[in-house]
LOMARKOL-772474 format. One line per field, with one value per residue (C-alpha): residue number from 1; residue in three letters; x, y, z. Coordinates in Angstrom, 3 decimals, always signed. Each point is the difference from the previous one (the first is absolute). Layout:
<recs>
i: [NUM	...] .
aa: [ala	...] .
x: [X	...] .
y: [Y	...] .
z: [Z	...] .
</recs>
This chain:
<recs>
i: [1	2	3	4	5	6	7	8	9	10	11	12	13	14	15	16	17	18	19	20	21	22	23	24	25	26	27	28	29	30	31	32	33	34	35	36	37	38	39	40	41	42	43	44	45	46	47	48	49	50	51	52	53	54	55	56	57	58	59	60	61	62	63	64	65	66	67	68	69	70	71	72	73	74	75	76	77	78	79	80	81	82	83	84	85	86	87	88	89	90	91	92	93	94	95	96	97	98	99	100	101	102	103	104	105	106	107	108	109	110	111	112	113	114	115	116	117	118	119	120	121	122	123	124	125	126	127	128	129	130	131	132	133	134	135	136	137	138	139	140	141	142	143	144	145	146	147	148	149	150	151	152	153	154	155	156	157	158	159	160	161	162	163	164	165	166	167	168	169	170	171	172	173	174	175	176	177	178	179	180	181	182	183	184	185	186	187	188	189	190	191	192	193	194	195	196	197	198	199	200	201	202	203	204	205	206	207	208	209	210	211	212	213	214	215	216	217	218	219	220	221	222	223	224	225	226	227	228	229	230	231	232	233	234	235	236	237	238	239	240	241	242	243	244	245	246	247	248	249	250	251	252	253	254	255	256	257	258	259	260	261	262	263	264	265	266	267	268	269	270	271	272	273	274	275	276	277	278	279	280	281	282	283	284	285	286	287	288	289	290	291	292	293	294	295	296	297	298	299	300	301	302	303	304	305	306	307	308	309	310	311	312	313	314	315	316	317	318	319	320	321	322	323	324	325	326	327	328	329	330	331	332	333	334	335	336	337	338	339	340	341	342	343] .
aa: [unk	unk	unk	unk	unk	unk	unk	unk	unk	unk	unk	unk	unk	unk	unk	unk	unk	unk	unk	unk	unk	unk	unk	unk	unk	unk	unk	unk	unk	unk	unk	unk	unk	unk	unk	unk	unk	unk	unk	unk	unk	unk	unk	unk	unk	unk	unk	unk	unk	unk	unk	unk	unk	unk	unk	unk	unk	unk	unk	unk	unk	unk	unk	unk	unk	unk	unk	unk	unk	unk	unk	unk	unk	unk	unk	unk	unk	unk	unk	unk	unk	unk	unk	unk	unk	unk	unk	unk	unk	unk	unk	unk	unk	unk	unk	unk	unk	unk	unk	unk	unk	unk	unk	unk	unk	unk	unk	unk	unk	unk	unk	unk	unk	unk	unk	unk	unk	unk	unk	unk	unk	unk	unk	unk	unk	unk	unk	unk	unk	unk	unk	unk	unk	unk	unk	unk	unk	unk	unk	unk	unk	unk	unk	unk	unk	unk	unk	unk	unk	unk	unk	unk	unk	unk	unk	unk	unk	unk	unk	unk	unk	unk	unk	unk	unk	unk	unk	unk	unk	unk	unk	unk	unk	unk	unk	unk	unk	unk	unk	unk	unk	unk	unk	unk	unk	unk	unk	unk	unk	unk	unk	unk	unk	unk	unk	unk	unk	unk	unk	unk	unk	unk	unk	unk	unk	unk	unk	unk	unk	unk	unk	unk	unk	unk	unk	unk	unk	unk	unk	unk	unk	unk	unk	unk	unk	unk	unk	unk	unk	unk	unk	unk	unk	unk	unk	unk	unk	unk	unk	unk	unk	unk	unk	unk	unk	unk	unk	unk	unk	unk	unk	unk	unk	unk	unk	unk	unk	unk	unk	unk	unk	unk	unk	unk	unk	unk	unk	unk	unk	unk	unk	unk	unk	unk	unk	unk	unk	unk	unk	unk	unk	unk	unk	unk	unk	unk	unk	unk	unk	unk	unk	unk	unk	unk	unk	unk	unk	unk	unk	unk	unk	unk	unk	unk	unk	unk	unk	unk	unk	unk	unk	unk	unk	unk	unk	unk	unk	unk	unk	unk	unk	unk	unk	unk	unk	unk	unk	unk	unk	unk	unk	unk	unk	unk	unk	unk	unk	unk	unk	unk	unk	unk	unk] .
x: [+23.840	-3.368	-3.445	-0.683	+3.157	-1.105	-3.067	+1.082	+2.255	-2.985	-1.544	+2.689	-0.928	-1.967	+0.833	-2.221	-0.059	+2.552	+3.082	+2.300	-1.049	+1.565	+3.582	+1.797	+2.251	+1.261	+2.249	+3.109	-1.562	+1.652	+0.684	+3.163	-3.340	-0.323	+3.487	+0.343	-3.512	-1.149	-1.496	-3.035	-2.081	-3.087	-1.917	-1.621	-2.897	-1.045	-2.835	+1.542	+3.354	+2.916	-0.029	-2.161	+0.540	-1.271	+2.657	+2.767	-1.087	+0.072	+3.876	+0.394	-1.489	+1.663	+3.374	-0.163	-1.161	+2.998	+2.647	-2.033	-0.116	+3.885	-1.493	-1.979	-3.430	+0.124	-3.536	-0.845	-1.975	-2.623	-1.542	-2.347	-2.544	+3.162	-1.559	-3.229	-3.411	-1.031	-2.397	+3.102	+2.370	-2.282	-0.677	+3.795	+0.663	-2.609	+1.135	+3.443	+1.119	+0.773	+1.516	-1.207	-1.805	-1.900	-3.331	-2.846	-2.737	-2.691	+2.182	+0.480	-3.806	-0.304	+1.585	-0.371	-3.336	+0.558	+2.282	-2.526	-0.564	+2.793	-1.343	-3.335	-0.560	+0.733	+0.927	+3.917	+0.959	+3.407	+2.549	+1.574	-2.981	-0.280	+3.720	-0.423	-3.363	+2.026	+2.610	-2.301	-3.152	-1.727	+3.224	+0.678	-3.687	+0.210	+3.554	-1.863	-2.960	+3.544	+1.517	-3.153	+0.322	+3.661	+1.400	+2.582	-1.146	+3.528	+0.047	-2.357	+1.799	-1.864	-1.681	-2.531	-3.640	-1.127	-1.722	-2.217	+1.142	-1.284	-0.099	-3.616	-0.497	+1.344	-2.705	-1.243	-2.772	-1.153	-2.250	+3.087	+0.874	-3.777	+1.073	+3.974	+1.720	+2.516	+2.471	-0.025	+2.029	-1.400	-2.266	-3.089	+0.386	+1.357	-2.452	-3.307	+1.165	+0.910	-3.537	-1.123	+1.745	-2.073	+3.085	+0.239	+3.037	+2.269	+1.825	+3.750	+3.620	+1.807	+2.522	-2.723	-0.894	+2.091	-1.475	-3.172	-0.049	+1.808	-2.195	-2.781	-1.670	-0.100	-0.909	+2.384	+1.073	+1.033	+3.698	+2.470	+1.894	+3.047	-0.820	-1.841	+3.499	+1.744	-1.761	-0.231	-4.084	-0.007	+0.565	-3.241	-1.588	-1.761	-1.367	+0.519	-2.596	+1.597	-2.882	+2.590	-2.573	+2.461	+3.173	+1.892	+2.754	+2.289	+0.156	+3.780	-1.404	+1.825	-0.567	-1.506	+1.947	+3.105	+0.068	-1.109	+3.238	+2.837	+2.229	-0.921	+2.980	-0.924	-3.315	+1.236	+2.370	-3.114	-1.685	+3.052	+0.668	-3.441	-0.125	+2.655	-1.813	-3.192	+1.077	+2.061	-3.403	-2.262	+1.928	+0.639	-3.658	-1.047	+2.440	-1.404	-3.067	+0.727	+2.341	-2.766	-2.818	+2.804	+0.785	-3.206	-1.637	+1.755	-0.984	-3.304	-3.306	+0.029	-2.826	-0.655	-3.020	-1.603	-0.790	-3.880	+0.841	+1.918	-3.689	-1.825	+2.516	-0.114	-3.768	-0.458	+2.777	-1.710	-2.546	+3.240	+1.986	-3.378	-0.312	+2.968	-0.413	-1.665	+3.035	+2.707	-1.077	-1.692	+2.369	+2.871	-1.238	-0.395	+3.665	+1.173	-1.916	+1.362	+3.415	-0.186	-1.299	-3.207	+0.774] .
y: [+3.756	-2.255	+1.127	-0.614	+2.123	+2.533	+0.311	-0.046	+3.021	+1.578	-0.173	+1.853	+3.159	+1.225	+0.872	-2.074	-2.166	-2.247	+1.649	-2.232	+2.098	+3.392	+1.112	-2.667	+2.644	+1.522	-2.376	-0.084	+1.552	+1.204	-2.951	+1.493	+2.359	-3.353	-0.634	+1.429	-1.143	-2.974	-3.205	-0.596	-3.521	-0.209	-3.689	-0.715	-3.050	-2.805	-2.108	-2.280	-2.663	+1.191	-2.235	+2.324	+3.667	+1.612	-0.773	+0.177	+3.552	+0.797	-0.871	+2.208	+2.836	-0.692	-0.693	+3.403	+2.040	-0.885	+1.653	+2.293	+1.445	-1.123	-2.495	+2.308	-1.595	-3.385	-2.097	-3.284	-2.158	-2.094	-2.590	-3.188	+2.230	-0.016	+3.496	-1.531	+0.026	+2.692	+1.509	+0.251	+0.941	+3.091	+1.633	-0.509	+2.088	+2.206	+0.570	+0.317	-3.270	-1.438	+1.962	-1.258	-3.179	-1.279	-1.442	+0.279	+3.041	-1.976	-0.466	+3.423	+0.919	-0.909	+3.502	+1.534	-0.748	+1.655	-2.869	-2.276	+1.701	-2.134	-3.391	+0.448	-3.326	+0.627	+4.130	-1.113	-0.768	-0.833	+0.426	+2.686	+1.965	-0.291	+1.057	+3.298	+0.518	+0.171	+1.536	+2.723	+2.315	-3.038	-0.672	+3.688	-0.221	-3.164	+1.098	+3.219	-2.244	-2.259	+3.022	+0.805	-3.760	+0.713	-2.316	+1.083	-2.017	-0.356	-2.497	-2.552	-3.459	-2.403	-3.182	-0.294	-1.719	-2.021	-3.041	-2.434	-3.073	-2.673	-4.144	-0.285	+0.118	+2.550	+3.297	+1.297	+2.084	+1.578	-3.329	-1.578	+1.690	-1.013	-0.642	-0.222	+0.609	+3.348	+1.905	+4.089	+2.332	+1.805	+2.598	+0.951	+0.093	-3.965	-0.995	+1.655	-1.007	-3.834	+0.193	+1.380	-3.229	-2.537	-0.600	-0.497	+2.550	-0.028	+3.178	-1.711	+1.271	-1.254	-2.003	-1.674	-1.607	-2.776	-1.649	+0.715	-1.926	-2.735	-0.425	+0.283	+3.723	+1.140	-1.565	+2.766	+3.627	+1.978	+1.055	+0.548	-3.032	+1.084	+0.113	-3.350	-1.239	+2.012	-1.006	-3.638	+0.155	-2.422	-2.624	+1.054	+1.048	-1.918	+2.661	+3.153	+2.112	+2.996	+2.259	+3.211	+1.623	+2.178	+1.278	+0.589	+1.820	+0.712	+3.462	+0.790	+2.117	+1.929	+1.839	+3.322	+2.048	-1.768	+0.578	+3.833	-0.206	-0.856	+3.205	+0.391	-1.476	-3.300	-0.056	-0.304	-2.632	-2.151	+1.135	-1.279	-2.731	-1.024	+0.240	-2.173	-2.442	+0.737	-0.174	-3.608	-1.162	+0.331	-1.262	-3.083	-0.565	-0.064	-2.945	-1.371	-0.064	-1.873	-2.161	-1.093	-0.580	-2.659	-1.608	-0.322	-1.892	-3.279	+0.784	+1.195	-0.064	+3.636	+1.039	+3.349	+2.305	+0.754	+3.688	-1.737	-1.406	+3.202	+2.095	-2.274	+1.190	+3.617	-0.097	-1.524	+2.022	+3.457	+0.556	+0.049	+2.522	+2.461	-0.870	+1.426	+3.262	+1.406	-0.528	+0.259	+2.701	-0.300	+2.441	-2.046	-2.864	+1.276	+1.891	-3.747	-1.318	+2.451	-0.740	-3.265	-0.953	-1.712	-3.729] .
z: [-13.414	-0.339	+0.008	+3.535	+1.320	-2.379	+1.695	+3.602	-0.901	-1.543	+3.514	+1.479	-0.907	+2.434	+3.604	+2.424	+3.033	-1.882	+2.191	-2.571	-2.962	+1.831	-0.044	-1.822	-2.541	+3.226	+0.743	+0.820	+2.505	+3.377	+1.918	+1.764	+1.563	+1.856	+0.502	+3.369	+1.336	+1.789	-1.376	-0.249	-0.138	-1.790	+0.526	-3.294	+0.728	-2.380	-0.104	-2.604	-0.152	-1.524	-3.299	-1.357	-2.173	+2.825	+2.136	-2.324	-0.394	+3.705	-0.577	-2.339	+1.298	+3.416	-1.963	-2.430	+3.038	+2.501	-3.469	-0.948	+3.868	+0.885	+2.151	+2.338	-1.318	+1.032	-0.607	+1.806	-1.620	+1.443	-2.808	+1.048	+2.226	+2.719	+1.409	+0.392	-2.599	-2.700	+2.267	+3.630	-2.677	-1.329	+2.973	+1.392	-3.337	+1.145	+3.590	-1.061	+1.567	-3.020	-3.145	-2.949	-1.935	-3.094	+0.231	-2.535	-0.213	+1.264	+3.461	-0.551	-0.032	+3.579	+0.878	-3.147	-1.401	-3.615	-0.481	-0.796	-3.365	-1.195	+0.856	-1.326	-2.270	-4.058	+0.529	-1.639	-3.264	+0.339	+2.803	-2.483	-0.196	+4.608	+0.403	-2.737	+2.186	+3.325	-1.449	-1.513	+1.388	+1.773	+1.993	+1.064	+0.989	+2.183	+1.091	+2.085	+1.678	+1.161	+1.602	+1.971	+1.471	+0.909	-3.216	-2.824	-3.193	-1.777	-2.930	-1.464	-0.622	-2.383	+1.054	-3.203	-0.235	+2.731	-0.431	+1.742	+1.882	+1.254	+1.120	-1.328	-3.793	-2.707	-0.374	-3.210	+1.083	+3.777	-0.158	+0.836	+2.824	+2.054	+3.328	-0.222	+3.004	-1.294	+1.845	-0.560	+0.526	+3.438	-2.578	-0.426	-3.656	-0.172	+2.436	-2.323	-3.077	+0.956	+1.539	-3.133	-1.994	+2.430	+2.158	+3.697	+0.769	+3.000	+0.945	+0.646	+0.480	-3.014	+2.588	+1.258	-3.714	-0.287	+3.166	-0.458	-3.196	+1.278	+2.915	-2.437	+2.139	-3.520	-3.430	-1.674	-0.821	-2.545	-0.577	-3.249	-1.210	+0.820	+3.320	-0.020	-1.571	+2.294	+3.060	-0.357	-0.285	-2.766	+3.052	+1.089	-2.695	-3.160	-2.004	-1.431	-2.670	-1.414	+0.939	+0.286	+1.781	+1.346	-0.900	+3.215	+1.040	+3.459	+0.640	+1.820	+3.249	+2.334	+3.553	-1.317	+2.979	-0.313	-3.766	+1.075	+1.743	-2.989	-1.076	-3.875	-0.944	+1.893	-1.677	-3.097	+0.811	+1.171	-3.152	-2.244	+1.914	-0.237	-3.441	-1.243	+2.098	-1.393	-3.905	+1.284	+1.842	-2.951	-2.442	+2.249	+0.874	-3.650	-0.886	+3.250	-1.194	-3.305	+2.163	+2.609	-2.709	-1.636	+3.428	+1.654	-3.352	+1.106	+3.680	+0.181	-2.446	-1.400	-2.302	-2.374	+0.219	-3.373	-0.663	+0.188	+3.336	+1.206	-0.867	+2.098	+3.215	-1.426	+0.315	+3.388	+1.611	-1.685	+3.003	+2.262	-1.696	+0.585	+3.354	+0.925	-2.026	+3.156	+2.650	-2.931	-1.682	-3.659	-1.402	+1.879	-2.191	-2.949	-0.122	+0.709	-3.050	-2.282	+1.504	+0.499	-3.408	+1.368	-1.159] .
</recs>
């Protein structure tokens, strides 16, 4: 076992929103309890293409579910935005209309404003550190402001440090970033802090990227490699500065009343099924990342950020991270510094 699977399994101890961490010695567990019941069809959304970890872990979960359940939990999976953007797929999930998706916290913060804690700029060390965090007091903690917005927060699935993007010239410091053009996620955290760096940023659905840059609305974005790779954005794209101002992750949600509304037994199926996928997803994403740093060098300028450079972005995003201790909560913030190993 390496270090890093050590760890992960270190951050199962704890019961929290994580539904993935619950249940999984039960098993065999009573699937013929579902034998003589009806399907049932859960439609699982994607914003992203299915060449990515992301997806490949939708198959699995869908794939373990369906034997683990005799084939009475069948899940449909939607990748490449096909149910519509972040923001129509959240509140279908909401409303019931649609059963479950993956989308980041800040998406999330537009119905469940404590989510923003976890995209405030240079709170993570590492993603091991952010999925022990939601895995751990701080998830249990989100996990109850997500029920009282009618959302089940069931597993975090790694995407790793975002970066800035861009057509215009590589960025070393928030000098850099005077009047650039930058698509944000729809957040009030994204939009102050980019603000905060000297950008220009546009609130944008991430399927509405691509053409934006190519049309030239935008000058660029900020996004993990592998997703750049992933995504094709090195077509559009000439550089990228490893700024890892945040380290992201998609947070598996589900229809709080329809989860309400599994037997016990079928809970725990999700929650195993979802964990295999979970374990296969992270594991996946971190050789993606290695992977997409390798392959993008011959496609794209990439530069590093020295740790002089990275105190520079610390400093001017500081201000931000205070002016949100009055809607987030100061204690909210500090529990996710703690947690989160304040980078």
């Amino acid at each position: 076992m390496t270090n890093a699977s050590r760890t992960r399994t270190a951050g199962l101890r704890r019961r929290s929103f994580i539904g993935a961490s619950l249940a999984v010695a039960a098993f065999p567990l009573a699937a013929p309890a579902l034998a003589q019941g009806r399907q049932r069809a859960l439609r699982f959304g994607s914003p992203m293409p299915t060449n990515t970890s992301y997806h490949a872990a939708m198959v699995t979960f869908a794939d373990e579910l369906a034997k683990l359940s005799n084939n009475r939990l069948k899940v449909d999976l939607f990748p490449n935005a096909q149910l519509g953007g972040l923001k129509d797929m959240l509140t279908a999930v909401q409303l019931g209309t649609q059963s479950m998706l993956i989308t980041v916290p800040a998406w999330y913060s537009n119905f469940i404003k404590q989510m923003d804690v976890l995209s405030l700029p240079f709170l993570t060390a590492s993603p091991e550190r952010l999925r022990s965090a939601l895995e751990g007091g701080l998830g249990e903690r989100l996990s109850g402001h997500a029920a009282a917005a009618g959302f089940k927060l069931l597993s975090p699935w790694m995407i790793g440090p975002r970066h800035m993007v861009n057509n215009v010239r590589p960025i070393h410091a928030p000098k850099d970033m005077e009047g650039l053009k930058l698509r944000v996620i729809s957040s009030q955290v994204y939009l102050q802090a980019f603000r905060a760096l000297g950008a220009n940023p546009v609130a944008m659905d991430y399927a509405e990227v691509y053409l934006a840059m190519q049309q030239h609305t935008i000058d660029g974005y900020d996004l993990g490699l592998p997703d750049v790779l992933s995504g094709k954005y090195y077509e559009v794209s000439k550089f990228a500065s490893l700024t890892s101002h945040v380290i992201d992750t998609f947070i598996v949600g589900m229809n709080k009343t329809l989860w309400d509304g599994f037997s016990s037994e079928e809970q725990a199926m999700i929650n195993q099924a979802l964990k295999l996928a979970t374990d296969q997803q992270w594991d996946a994403q971190t050789r993606a990342l290695n992977e997409a740093r390798e392959k993008l060098g011959s496609l794209m300028q990439i530069n590093d950020i020295t740790a002089a450079e990275r105190a520079v972005f610390v400093t001017a995003t500081g201000p931000v991270v205070q002016q949100f201790e009055t809607s987030l909560g100061k204690d909210l913030i500090d529990e996710a510094r703690r947690a989160l190993g304040a980078a």
